[in-house]
N, C-alpha and C positions, 0 to 999 in steps of 0.2 A: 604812367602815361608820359608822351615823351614828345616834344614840339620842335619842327625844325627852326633854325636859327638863321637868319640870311646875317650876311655883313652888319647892314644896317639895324638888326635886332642887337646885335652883338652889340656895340658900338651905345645903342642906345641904351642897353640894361646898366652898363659902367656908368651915364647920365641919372641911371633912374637910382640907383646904388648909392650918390653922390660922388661918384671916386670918376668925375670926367676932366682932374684934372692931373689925375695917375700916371697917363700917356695922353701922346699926343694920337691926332685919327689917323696917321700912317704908320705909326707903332700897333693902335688896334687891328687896324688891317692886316698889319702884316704876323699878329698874334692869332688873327682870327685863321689866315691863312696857314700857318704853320698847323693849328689842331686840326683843321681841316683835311691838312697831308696827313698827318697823327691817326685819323680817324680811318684813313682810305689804306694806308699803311697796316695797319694791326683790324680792323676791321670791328675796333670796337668801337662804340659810341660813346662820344664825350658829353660827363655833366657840364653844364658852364654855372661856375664858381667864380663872379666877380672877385670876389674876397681872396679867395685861395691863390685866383691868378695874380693879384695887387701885392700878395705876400712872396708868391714864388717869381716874378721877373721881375725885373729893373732897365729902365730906358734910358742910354746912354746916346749923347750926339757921336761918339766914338770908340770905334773897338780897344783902342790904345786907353782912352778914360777909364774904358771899365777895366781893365785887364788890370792897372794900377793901384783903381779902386779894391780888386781883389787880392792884391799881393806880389803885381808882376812889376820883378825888379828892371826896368827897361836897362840897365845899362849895366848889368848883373850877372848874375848866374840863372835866372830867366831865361836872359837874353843868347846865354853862350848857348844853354840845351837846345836852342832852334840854331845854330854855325850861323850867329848872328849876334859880335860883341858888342858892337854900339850900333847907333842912328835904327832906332827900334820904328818900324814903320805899321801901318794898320794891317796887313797882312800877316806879319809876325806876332801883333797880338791880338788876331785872330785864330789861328793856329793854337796861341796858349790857352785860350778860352774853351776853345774846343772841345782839346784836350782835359779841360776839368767840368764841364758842364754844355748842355744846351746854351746854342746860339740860334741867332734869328734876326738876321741883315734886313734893312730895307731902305729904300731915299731916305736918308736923315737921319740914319745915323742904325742903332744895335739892339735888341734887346737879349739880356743873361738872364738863364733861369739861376737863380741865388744857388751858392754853395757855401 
């Protein structure tokens, strides 16, 4: 049996879970929005796994936070694989993110599916 989920279901289950302080509500949105595409895209139906998703993404105010957080050397050898040797801007680590996993932009900032 299978129940649809509006935003605000979504949003609330992470409340009901206790993990509503995980993301922020325009990270959820913007998570809830992505499976949404995910779902319309491949035409499968998405379980929703509070837990699973609290485990697989992470919210960054900035694509350049997380990119470093994962290994990107901003002023590096990173930075030269993009013809980009210094002054690494959010664009360029964007691009590197990409390139190693899901991304998912929204006002305020990124969320990484973890790798």
């Amino acid at each position: 049996m299978k129940t649809t989920v509006s935003a605000i279901d979504f949003v609330d289950a992470f409340r009901r879970m206790g993990r509503n302080d995980q993301f922020t509500n325009p990270a959820l949105r913007a998570l809830f929005d992505h499976i949404e595409e995910m779902e319309s895209d491949t035409g499968e139906e998405y379980e929703l796994d509070v837990i699973g998703l609290c485990c697989d993404w992470q919210e960054f105010q900035t694509a350049l936070e997380a990119a470093v957080e994962y290994g990107f050397d901003a002023g590096g050898e990173s930075a030269k694989s993009f013809g980009h040797e210094s002054d690494p801007d959010e664009t360029l680590a964007l691009d590197w993110l990409r390139e190693q996993t899901q991304v998912v932009e929204f006002d305020g900032g990124v969320l990484v599916m973890g790798f």
